[in-house]
KEKOLMAR-571715 format. One line per field, with one value per residue (C-alpha): residue number from 0; z, x, y. Coordinates in steps of 0.5 Angstrom, whole numbers. Layout:
<atoms>
k	NUM/...
c3	Z/...
c1	X/...
c2	Y/...
</atoms>
This chain:
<atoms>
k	0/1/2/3/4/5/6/7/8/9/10/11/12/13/14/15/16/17/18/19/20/21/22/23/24/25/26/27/28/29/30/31/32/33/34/35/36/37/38/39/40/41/42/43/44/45/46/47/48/49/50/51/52/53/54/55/56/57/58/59/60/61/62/63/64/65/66/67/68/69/70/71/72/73/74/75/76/77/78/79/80/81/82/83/84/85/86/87/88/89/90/91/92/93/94/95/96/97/98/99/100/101/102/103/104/105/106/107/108/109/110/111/112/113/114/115/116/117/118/119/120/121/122/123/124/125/126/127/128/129/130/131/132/133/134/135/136/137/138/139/140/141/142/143/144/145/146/147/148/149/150/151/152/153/154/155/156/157/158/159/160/161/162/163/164/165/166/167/168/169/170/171/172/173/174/175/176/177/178/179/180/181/182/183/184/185/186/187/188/189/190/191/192/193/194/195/196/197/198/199/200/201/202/203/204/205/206/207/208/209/210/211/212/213/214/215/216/217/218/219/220/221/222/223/224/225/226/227/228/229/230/231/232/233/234/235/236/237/238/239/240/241/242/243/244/245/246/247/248/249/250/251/252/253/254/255/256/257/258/259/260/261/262/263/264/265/266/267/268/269/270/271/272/273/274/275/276/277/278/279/280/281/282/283/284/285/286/287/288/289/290/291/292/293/294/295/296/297/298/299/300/301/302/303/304/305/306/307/308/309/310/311/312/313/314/315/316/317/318/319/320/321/322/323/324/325/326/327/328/329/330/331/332/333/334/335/336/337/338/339/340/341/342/343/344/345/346/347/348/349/350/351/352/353/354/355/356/357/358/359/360/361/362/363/364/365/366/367/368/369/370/371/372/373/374/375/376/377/378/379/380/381/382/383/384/385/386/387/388/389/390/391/392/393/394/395/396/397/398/399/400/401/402/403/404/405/406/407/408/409/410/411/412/413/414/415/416/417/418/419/420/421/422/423/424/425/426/427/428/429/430/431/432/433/434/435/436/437/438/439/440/441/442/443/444/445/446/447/448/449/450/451/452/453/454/455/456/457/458/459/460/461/462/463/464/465/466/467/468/469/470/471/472/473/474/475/476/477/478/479/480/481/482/483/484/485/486/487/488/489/490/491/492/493/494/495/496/497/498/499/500/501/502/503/504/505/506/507/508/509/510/511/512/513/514/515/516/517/518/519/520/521/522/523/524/525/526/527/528/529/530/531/532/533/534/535/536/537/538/539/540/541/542/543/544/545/546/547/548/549/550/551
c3	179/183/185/188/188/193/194/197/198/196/201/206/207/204/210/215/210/209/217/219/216/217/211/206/211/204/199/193/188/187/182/186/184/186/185/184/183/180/175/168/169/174/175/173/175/174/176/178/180/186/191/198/202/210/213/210/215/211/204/197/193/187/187/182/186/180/184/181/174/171/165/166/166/159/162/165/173/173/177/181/188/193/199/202/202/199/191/186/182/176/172/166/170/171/167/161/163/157/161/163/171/175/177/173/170/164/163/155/151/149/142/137/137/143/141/145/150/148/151/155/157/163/165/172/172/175/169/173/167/169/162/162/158/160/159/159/164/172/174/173/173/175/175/176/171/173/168/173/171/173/167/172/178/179/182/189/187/184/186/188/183/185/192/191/187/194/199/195/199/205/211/209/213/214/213/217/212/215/214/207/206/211/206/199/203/204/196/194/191/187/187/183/183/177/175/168/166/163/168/175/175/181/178/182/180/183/182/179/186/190/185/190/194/189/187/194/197/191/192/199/197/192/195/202/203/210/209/216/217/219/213/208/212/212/204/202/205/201/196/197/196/190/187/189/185/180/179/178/172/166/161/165/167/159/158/164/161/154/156/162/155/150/153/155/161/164/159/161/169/171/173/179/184/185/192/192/191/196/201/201/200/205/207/205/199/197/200/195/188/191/192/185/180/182/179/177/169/170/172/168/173/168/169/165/166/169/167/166/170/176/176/176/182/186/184/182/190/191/185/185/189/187/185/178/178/177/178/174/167/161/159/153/150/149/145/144/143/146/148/156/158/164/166/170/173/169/165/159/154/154/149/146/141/141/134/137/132/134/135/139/138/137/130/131/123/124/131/129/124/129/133/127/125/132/130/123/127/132/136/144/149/152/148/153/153/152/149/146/147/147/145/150/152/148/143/139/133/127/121/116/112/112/114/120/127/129/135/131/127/133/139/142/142/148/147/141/142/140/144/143/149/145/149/147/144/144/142/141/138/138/139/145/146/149/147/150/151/145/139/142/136/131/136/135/127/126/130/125/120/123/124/117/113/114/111/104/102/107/104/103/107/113/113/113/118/123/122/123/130/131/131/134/141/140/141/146/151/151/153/159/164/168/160/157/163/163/155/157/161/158/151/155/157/151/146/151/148/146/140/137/136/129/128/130/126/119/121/121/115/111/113/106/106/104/110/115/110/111/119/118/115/120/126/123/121/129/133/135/143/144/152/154/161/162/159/154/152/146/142/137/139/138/133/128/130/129/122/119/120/117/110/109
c1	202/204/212/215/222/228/233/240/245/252/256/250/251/246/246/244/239/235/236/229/224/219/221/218/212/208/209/210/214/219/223/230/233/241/242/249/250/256/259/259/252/248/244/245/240/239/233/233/225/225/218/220/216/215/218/224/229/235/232/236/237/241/243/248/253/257/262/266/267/268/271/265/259/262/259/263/262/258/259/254/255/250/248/247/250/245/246/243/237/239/234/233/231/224/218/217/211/207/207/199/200/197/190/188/181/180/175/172/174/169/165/166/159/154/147/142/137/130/125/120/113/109/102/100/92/91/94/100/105/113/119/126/132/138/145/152/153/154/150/142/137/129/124/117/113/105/102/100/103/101/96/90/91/85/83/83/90/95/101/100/106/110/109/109/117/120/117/120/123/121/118/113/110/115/121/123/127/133/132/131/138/142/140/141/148/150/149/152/145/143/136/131/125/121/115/113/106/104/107/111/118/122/128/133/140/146/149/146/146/143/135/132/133/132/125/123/125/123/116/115/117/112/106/107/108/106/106/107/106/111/114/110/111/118/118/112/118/123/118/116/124/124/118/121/129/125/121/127/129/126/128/124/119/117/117/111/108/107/104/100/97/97/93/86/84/89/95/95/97/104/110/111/106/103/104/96/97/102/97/92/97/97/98/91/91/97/93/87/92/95/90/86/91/97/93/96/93/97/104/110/115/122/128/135/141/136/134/126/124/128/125/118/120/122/116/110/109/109/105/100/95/95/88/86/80/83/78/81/79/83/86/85/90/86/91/89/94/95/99/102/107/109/113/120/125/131/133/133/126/125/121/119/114/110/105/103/104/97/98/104/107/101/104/110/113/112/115/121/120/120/125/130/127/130/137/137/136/142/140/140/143/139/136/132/128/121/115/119/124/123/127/125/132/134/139/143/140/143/141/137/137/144/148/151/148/144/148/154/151/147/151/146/142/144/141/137/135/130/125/121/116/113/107/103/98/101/107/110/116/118/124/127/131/133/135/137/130/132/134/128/124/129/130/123/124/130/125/120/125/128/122/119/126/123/118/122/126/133/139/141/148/144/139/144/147/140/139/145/145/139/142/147/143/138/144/148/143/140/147/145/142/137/135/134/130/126/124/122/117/115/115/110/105/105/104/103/110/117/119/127/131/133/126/126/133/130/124/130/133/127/126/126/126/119/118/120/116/110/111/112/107/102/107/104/97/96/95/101/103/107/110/114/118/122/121/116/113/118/115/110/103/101/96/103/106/101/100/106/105/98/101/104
c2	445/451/453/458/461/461/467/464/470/469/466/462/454/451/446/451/454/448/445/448/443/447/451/445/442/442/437/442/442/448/451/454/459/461/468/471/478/480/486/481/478/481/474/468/463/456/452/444/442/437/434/436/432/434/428/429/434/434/434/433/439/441/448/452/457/461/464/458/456/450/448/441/445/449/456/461/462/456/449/445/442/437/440/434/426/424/422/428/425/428/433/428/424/427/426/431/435/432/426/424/424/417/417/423/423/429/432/431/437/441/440/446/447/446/446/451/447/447/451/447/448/443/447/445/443/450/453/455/454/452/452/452/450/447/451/449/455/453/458/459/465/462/468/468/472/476/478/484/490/498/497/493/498/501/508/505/501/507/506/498/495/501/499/491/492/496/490/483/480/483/478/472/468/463/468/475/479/478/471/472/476/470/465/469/470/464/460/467/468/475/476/482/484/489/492/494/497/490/485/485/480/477/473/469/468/463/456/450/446/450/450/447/453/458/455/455/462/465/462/463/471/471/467/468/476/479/486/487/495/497/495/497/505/505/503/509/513/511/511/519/520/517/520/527/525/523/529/533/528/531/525/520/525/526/518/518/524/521/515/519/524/519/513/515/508/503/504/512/509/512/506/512/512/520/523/522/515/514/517/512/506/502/493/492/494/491/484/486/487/480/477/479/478/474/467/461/461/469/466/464/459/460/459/458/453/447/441/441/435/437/444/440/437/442/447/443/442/450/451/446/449/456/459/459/464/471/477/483/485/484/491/494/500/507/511/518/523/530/536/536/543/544/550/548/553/547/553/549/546/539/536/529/527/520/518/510/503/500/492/492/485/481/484/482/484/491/490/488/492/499/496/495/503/505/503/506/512/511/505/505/503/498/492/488/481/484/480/477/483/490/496/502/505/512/512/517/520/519/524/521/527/529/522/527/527/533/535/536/541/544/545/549/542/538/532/529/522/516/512/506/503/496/492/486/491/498/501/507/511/518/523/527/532/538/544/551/556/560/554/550/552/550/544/542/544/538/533/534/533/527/524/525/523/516/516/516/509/509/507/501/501/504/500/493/496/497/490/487/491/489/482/483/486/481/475/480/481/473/471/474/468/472/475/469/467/473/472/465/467/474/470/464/471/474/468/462/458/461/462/460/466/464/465/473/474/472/476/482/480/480/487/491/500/498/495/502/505/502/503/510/512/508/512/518/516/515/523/526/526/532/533/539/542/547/553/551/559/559/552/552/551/543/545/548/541/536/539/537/529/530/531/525
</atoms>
């Protein structure tokens, strides 16, 4: 019920104010107020609601005027008058505000527990798997998932995943691009895609009634890409430009250079395309990748917020007649660690170093185990749906050995930070920092520490408070749409099902100190990846550094 207030001035007859019937041509109900300014009160107000429909010329209305006071009313200044003949409906006439209105339908209140929707799994006859869980939210999020990350780029194919992230939703064979953004545009849609090094991801997000028209735009955008040429030109520009912003990011250019040094074979393949690469990247061989490695047995339909039987029906034709045969080679991850330094003129040294946890989350206790550690040692600011998630962002290092964080009794240390990056079979975990060129050596000294600091049991306050925030971010992140949908599909490609999220939230609560222990000692069992930039001549040598890890 929406009102609206009515300033009269003192003076002005309510007839004249209220001849022109186009003042009321909506059938509201108002709340009119009468205002008088005067020096004992500056307003007195009194209100009197009425229906003022537009057939009505001269409508009935009570108004209160207090420049005349009446022993009757009991207020002094207060009296009221009829603006018209017809007779005043009096205001204890009216309804009480609780009073069910005629030919209103409420909706049932809602439960004080709702039941999450379980996920279900149908695999077509190709392979092609199809899952959703259905949500209370009016909004749904559906991705696809291909199992073809920058992991099965081959020498004549680097930079393929780069590439193909810049030209989703570009022109397919049924649609132009500008066709593509017309139709996002009008179901106020939102639409992603994203490449890792294990898998490429295109997510759609928008109201429930418009599924029929996500399933089938992102479909079309996935199976149909025409890789016109002169599209795929314009975004090898754009990837050049992005190469040059980047190679003046020292963080994400240590990241690279931990994988590119660390790994030996198709792990050490860079998320970045090289501008090699860039030179021999073209829409034939975007067409070659497509047609190796987008197969039906690789591909995850996933969607959260819709019903499983509708989803089937409107994707099941689409994906139907995908290939089932795939040309590429499982990969394999080959971790060898080692020593990468470049000199740059950023007047600071940024280092990180990196030791591997072998099995990744095909072992999926010392994963979570990794994750919690990461958080004893200050968490981070991302916590992503992974397989099944997978925290990779930096966080801030909280000092294990003084319960003070390293930048407050460093300040010469400008930053100070854990990392994790856990795959399928692989993980890594390490701690980056920069320092000024004349405290790097004292800086690599506090990370040496750090790092070794847990390799003893942690308190147990610390610990309880890792592991309650690592539930926290688990839970946080899945109230996300296009996060749960994207656990769904990367869960399906990791493990061929979904597991419940209770089942990882045990698996945190029964991680004791032994526990990170364990996990520690296998970091530092694995050969050490050191990668340096800026000026890099005042660090210790690898060989000086690798030694402190072998003691353990």
């Amino acid at each position: 019920m929406s009102r609206a207030g009515i300033l009269i001035p003192r003076g002005v007859s309510l007839d004249l104010f209220f001849s022109n019937s186009h003042h009321f041509s909506f059938s509201r109900i108002f709340t009119i107020f009468a205002f008088h300014r005067s020096k004992s009160s500056p307003f007195q107000v009194c209100t009197e609601r009425r229906r003022l429909d537009s057939g009505l010329s001269s409508p009935s209305v009570l108004f209160f005027r207090s420049d005349d006071c009446s022993a009757r009313t009991g207020c002094r200044g207060l009296a009221r008058y009829a603006s018209t003949s017809a007779a005043a409906t009096k205001s204890s006439s009216l309804p009480p505000l609780d009073f069910p209105l005629e030919n209103i339908v409420l909706p049932p209140p809602l439960p004080d527990s709702i039941e999450l929707g379980k996920t279900k799994i149908t695999t077509l006859p190709n392979g092609l798997r199809i899952a959703s869980e259905t949500s209370a939210n009016p909004a749904a999020s559906i991705g696809l998932y291909v199992d073809a990350g920058s992991i099965y780029e081959s020498p004549a194919s680097y930079g393929a995943t780069h590439l193909l992230e810049r030209m989703a939703y570009k022109t397919t064979i049924n649609r132009s691009h500008l066709r593509v953004v017309r139709e996002v545009e009008a179901i106020g849609g939102n639409i992603t895609a994203s490449s890792s090094r294990e898998r490429m991801s295109y997510t759609s997000a928008a109201l429930k009634t418009y599924v029929p028209q996500m399933v089938e735009l992102l479909v079309d955008c996935v199976r149909n890409q025409a890789f016109l040429d002169w599209e795929v030109n314009e975004q090898l520009l754009k990837v050049r430009a992005e190469i040059s912003e980047y190679s003046k990011n020292p963080h994400r250019l240590l990241l690279e250079a931990i994988h590119s040094t660390g790994y030996s074979g198709a792990y050490a393949n860079c998320l970045l395309a090289s501008e090699a690469a860039v030179s021999r990247l073209n829409s034939n061989v975007l067409e070659n990748f497509v047609s190796e490695h987008y197969s039906a047995p690789r591909i995850v339909l996933a969607a959260s917020g819709v019903e499983h039987e509708k989803l089937l029906e409107y994707a099941e034709p689409l994906l139907s007649d995908m290939p089932k045969d795939s040309k590429s080679v499982p990969a394999k991850p080959m971790y060898t660690g080692g020593d990468f330094r470049s000199q740059g003129d950023s007047g600071m040294t940024h280092f990180a170093l990196a030791f591997e946890l072998p099995g990744g989350w095909t072992k999926e206790k010392d994963a979570i185990t990794l994750t919690v550690l990461k958080m004893l040692m200050g968490g981070g600011r991302s916590f992503s749906a992974g397989s099944p998630f997978s925290a990779s962002g930096p966080g801030k290092v909280v000092s294990l050995t003084s319960g003070l964080g390293p930048l407050k009794e460093h300040p010469q240390i400008r930053s100070f930070s854990a990392f994790s990056s856990i795959y399928n079979h692989t993980g890594l975990f390490g701690i980056q920092a920069t320092a000024e060129t004349k405290s790097a050596p004292e800086a690599m000294d506090i990370v040496c520490r750090e790092l070794l600091a847990v390799t003893s049991p942690a308190d147990k306050v610390k610990l309880e408070r890792a592991k309650q925030a690592t539930k926290s971010a688990i839970l946080m992140n899945l109230e996300s749409r296009m996060v749960a949908s994207e656990d769904i599909g990367k869960q399906i490609l990791t493990y061929g099902e979904r597991k419940p999220v209770e089942q990882y939230l045990n698996a945190v609560d029964q991680i004791t100190a032994n526990d990170i222990v364990t996990v520690a000692k296998k970091l530092f069992s694995s050969p050490l990846t050191l990668a340096c930039y800026g000026d890099v001549y005042h660090l210790p040598c690898y060989d000086a550094v690798s030694s402190r890890f072998r003691r353990i």
